[in-house]
N, C-alpha and C positions, 0 to 999 in steps of 0.2 A: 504494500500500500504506500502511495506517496505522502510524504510529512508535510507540516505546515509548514515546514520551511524550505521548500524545492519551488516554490513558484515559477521558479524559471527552469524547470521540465515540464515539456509538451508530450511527451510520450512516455510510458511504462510499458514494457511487456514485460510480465510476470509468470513465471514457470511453465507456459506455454509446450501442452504437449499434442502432440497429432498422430492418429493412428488411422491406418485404412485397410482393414483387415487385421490380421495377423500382423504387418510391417507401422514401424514404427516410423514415421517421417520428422517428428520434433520431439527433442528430449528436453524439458523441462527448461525451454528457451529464456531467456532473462537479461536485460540490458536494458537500458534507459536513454531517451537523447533530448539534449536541452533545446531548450526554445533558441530559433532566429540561427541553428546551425547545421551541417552539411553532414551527415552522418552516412558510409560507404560500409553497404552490408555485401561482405567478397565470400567467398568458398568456392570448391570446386564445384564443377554439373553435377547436381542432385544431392546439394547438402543441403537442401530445405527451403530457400530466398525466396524462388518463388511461393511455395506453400505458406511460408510464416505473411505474405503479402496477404496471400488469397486467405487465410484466417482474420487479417486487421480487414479486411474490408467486406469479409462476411461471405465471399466465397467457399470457403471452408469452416468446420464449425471443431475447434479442437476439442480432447476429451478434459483438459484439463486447463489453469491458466484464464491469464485474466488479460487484455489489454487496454490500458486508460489515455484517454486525451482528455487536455485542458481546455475546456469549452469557457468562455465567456462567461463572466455570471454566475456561470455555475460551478464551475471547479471540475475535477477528475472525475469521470464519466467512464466507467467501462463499455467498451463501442464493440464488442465480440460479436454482438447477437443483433446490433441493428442494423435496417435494411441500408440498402444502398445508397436511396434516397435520402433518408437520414443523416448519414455519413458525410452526404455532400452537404445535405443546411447547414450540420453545426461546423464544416471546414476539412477534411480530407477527402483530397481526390489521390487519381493514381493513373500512370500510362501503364503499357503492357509489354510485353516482350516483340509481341508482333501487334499493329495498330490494329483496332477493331472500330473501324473507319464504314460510314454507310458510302460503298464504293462509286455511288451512282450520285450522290449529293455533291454540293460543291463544294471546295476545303471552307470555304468562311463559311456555309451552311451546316456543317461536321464541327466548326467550331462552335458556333453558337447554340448546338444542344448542351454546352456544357453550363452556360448562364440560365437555361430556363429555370433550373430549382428554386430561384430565388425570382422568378416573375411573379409579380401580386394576382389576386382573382383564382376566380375558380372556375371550372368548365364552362360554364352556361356562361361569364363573361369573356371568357379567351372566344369561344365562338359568337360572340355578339358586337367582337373587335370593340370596347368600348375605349371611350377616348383615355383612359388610365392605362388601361392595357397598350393602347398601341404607343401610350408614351413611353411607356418602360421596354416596350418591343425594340422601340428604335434608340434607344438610351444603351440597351443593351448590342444592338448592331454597332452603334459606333464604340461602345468599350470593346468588341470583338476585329472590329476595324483596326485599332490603336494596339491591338496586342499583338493579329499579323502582320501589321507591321513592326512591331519590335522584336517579331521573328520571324524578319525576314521574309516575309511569303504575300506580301499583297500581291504583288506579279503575278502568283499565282489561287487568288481568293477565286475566280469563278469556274475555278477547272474542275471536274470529277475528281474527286479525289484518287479512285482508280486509276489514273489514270497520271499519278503524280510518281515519281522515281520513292524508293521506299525512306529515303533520307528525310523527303519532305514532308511524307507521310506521317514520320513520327513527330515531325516537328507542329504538323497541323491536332497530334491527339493532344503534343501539350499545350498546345495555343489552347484546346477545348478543355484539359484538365486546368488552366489557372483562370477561365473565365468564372467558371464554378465558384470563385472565390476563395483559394482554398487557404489554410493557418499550416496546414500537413500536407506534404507533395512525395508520396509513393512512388520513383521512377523505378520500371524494371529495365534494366539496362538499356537506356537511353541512347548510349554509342556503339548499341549493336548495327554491325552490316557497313559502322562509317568507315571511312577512308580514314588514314591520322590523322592528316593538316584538319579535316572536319570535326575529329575526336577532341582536339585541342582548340578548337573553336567553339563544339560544344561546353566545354570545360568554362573556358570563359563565360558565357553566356547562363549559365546556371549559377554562379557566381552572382553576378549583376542582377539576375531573373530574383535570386533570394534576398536580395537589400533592393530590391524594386517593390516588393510584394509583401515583404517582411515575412519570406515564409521560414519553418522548417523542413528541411530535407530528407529523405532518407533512399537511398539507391543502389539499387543492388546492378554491379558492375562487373565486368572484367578485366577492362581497361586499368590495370594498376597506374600507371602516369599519372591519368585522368584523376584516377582515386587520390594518391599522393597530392597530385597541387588542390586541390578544392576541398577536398574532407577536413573536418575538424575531429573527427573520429572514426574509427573502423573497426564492424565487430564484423570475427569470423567464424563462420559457421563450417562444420567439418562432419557430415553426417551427420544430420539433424542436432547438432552440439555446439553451444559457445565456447570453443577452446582459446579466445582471446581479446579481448578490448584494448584499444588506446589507440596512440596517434598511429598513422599512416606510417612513422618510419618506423616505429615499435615494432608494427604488425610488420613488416617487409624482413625485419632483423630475424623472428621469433622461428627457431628450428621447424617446428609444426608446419608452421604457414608454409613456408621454404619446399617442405617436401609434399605436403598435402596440396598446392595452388602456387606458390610464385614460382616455384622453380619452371615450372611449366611453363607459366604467363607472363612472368616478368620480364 
């Protein structure tokens, strides 16, 4: 449980366990990350990243374990069990490993379903276009405007999104994941599939995205560089297991990591 004096933690996950079957996917997961910083969750393929994601955001339900966000007003909230929707009112989104983009839409229209959770009215007025509705319709076009373009992609706002090279693709899910609003920003490796001069640009840009937004981060990566310049922390996961926290050069030192993921990736 968090104390009255961590105010400045955004996130708990607390002994978090996962089973699917008989296999055991998370062993009593645990680590914390402060508010307004860049936290790089590394291991190798299939020590858990993804699953420990898909449990904070309700895709997954573990057997055990708790996980809390600091909501406004309210305080520590365990968010295990709510729906999606939910998740995104009080402030965590999340991209995915591969974009789950409506391929037929155009990228600014992909991005602008990420703002609707937050549009006023209810059914019967969203269909009656009432003039409140359509102010906050277009209130919300243009904060979706101003976000493709600070990544990068108006040039390309009325394309199918299908139709977009897969680089740009990810970059139009985050444009949709930070219209949401979000306090918590999920990326599942974000510099998957880039070229490096792009890995190191994305680097930069999540950087600036996070003192733009004032978010918290948390992204699960492979790109060690990447991880290195931008992380303020790095927990690693090693078969469903935290065998490490600390800084980026900690982790790179630590025998384990070496033989279990850098050696390979570094």
């Amino acid at each position: 449980m968090p104390s009255a004096g961590a105010a400045a933690t955004a996130l708990w996950i607390e002994r978090v366990g996962l089973r699917f079957g008989g296999h055991t996917v998370l062993h009593d997961v645990s680590f914390d990350v402060q508010a307004g910083t860049i936290c790089g969750l590394v291991g190798p393929n299939g020590a858990g990243k993804t699953s420990l994601f898909n449990c904070i955001t309700g895709s997954y339900v573990p057997h055990q374990g708790e996980v809390r966000f600091d909501v406004p007003c309210v305080g520590a909230r365990d968010v295990l069990r709510m729906p999606p929707h939910r998740l995104a009112a009080i402030g965590i989104a999340r991209t995915f490993q591969h974009p789950t983009l409506d391929p037929a839409a155009s990228a600014l229209d992909n991005a602008l379903c990420g703002g609707h959770v937050h549009l006023r009215g209810n059914a019967l007025s969203l269909a009656l276009g009432l003039p409140s509705v359509r102010n906050d319709e277009a209130l919300l076009r243009r904060r979706a405007e101003a976000v493709m373009d600070e990544l990068g992609l108006s040039r390309w706002a009325g394309i199918p999104a299908g139709n977009l090279p897969y680089a740009l693709q990810k970059r139009v899910e985050l444009a949709r994941a930070l219209l949401s609003q979000p306090r918590l920003l999920l990326l599942d490796e974000p510099a998957g599939g880039l070229p490096h001069g792009e890995v190191d640009e994305l680097g930069v840009l999540l950087r600036k995205l996070r003192e733009r937004f004032e978010l918290t981060v948390v992204l699960v990566e492979h790109h060690m560089g990447m991880i290195s310049k931008i992380t303020d922390k790095v927990v690693v996961l090693v078969e469903g297991r935290v065998v490490l926290q600390g800084s980026a050069a900690e982790v790179r030192k630590h025998p384990v990591v070496v033989e279990a993921y850098l050696g390979a990736a570094a």
